[in-house]
C-alpha positions in Angstrom: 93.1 -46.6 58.8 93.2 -47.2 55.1 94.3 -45.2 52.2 91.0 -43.8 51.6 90.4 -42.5 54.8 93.6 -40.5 55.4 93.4 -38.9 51.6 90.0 -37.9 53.1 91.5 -36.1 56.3 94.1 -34.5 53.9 91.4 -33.4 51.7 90.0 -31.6 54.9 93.7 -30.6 56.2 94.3 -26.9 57.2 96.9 -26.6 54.9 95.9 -25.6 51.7 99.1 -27.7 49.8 98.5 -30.7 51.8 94.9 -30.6 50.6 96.1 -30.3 46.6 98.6 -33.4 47.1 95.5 -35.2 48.4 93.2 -34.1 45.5 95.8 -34.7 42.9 96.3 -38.3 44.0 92.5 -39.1 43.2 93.3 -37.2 39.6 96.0 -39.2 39.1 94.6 -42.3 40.0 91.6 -42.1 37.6 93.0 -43.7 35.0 93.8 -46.4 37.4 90.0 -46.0 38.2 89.3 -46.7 35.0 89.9 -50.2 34.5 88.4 -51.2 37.4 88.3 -51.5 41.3 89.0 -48.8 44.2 92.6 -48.6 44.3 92.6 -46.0 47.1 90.0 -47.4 49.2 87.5 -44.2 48.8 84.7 -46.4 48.5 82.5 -45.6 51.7 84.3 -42.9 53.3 83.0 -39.2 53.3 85.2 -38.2 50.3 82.8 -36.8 48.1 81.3 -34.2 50.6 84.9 -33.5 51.2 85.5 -32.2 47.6 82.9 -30.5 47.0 83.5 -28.6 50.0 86.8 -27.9 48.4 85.2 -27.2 45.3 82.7 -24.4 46.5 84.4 -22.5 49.4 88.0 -23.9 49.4 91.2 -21.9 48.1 91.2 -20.3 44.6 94.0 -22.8 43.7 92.4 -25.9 44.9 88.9 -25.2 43.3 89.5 -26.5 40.0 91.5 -29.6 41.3 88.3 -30.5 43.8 86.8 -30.8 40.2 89.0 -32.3 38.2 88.9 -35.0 41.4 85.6 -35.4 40.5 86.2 -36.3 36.8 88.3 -38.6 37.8 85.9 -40.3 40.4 83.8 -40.6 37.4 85.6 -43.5 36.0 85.9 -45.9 38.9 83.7 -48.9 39.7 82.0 -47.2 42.4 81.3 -44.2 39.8 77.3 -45.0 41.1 77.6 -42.6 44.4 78.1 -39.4 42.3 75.0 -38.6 41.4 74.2 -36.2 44.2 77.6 -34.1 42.8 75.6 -33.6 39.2 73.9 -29.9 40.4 77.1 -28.8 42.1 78.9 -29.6 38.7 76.1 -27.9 36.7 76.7 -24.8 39.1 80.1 -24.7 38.2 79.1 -24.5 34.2 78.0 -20.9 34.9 81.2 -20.3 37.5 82.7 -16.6 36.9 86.0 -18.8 36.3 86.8 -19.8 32.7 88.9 -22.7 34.5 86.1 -23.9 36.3 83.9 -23.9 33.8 86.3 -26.0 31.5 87.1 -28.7 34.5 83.2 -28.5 35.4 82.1 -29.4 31.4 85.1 -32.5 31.4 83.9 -33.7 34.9 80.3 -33.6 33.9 81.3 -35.2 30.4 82.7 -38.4 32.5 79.8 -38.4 34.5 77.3 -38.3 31.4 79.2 -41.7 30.6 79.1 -43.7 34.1 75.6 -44.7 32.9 72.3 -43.8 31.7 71.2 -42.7 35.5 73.2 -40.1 35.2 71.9 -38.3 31.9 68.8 -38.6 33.4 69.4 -37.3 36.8 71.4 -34.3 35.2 68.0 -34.2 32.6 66.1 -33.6 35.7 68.2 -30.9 36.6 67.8 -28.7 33.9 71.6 -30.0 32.5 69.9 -29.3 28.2 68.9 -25.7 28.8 72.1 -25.1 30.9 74.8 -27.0 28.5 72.7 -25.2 25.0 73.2 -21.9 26.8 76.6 -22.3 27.7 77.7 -23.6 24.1 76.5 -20.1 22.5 79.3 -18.5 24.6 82.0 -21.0 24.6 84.7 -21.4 22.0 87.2 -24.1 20.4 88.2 -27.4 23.3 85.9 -26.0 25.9 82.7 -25.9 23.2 83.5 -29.2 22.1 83.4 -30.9 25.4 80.1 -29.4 26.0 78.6 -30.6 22.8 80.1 -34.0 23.4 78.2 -33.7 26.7 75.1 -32.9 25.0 75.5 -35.3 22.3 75.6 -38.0 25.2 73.0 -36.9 26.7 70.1 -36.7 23.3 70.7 -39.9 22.7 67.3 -41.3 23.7 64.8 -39.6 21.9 62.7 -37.6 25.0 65.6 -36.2 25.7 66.5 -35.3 22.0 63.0 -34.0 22.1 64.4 -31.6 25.1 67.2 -30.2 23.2 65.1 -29.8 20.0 62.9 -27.2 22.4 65.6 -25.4 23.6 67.2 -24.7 20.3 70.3 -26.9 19.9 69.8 -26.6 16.2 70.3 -23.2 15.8 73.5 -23.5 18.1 74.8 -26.3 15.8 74.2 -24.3 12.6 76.2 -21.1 14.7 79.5 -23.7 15.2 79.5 -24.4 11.3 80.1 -20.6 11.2 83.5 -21.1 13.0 85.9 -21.6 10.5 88.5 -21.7 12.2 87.7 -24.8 14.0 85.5 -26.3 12.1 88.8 -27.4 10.3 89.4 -29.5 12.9 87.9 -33.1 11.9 86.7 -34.4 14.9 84.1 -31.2 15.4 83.0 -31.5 12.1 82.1 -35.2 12.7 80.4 -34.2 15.9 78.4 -31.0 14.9 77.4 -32.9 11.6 76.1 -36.4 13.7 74.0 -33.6 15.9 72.4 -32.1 13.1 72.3 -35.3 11.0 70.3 -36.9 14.1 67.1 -34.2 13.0 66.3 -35.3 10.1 62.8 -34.5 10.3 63.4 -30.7 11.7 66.9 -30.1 10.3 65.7 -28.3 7.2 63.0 -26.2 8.8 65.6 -25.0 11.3 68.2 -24.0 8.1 65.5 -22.1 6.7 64.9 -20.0 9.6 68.6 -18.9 9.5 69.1 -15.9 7.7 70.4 -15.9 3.8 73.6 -15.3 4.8 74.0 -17.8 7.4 72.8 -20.2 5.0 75.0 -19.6 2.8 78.0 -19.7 4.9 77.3 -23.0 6.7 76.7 -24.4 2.4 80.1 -23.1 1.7 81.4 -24.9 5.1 79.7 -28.7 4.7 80.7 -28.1 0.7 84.3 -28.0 1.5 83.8 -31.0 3.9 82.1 -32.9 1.4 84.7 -31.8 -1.2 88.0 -32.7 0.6 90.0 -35.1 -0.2 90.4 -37.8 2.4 88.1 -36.1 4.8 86.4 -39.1 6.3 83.4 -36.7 6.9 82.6 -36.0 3.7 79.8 -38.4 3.5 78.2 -37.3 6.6 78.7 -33.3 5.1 76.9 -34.8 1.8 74.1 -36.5 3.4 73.3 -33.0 5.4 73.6 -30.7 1.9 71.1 -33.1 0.3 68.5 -32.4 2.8 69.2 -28.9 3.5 70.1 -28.0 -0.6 69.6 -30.7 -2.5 71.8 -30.5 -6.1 74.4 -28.2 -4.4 77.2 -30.6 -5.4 75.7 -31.4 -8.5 
């Protein structure tokens, strides 16, 4: 019996601590995973099935490990067989948890990059509607994993198309509103790429918000623009010139 095999008949062990040993191992070994290979030998046993058990029904404690677990699986060579987990993960977006919903949007953010398939399985699952909504009521780490998610996932243009329907713009112009975190560089070079990658509905979108909005998200891409050494200040520039050209003189 191979390494695989019994972590799988842990995973399904009585006892709840022997089942989180089990599940941390496949955490821990992701970033083995990563560069390549099946180090434990899960490839072709029933491990998945086995999480996602864990996930759903198992102890309080162990739910969010089952999912982290899943993240992790994400980045081995034999990433291919998760698919099926995508509308568990996208169930546990919406979770009455905050800590599931956090491990759910990092699994799901590693699964959006183990290839194309799987943005467009989670496409066909409704993942845009559900990741938009679930951006208006998250806040700070948690919101940013989600909009990496979504960033990964519009980049073919149908699917940008998708997100443009379901109002991503409007949620992009609500996160230059926050700021308290838009100070933090790498969202401003993400929320400013999203809105930057509309250039042909970006302005229309602005307009719709109201006067003070506007002029609140001005003031925010202004001092981007502005800042010295800000390596996004080009990025804030090319968005005020669309949405107010002459704003920076």
């Amino acid at each position: 019996m191979g390494v695989g095999e019994v972590l799988v008949q842990l995973i399904q062990h009585t006892s709840i601590p022997v089942q989180q040993v089990a599940l941390k191992a496949i955490v821990c070994a992701g970033e083995v995973e990563h560069e390549g290979g099946d180090c434990l030998g899960l490839s072709g046993t029933n491990v998945i099935p086995a999480i996602i058990s864990i996930a759903q029904l198992g102890c309080y404690l162990n739910q969010p490990v089952a999912v982290e677990a899943i993240g992790s699986l994400a980045l081995g060579s034999d990433a291919k067989h998760l698919k099926v987990v995508i509308p568990d993960v996208l169930e546990f977006l919406v979770h009455e948890r905050d800590e599931m919903k956090h491990v759910a949007a990092q699994a799901l953010l590693r699964l959006m990059f183990a290839g194309d398939d799987f943005v467009i399985t989670a496409c066909q699952h409704g993942c845009i509607p559900k990741m938009i909504d679930a951006c208006w009521r998250a806040t700070g780490l948690h919101q940013y994993t989600l909009l990496l998610c979504l960033q990964r996932m519009t980049f073919g243009e149908p699917h940008r198309k998708m997100a443009l329907q379901h109002q991503i713009l409007p949620l992009l112009f609500q996160s230059l509103q926050d700021w308290k975190h838009m100070r933090e560089q790498h969202l401003q070079r993400l929320v400013l790429a999203m809105l930057l990658a509309y250039p042909s509905h970006v302005k229309d979108a602005f307009l719709q918000e109201s006067p003070a909005r506007r002029t609140s998200a001005i003031c925010q891409m202004t001092q981007i623009a502005l800042e010295p050494g800000n390596p996004n200040s080009a990025s804030a520039e090319e968005l005020l010139e669309q949405l107010a050209p002459g704003v920076l003189g």
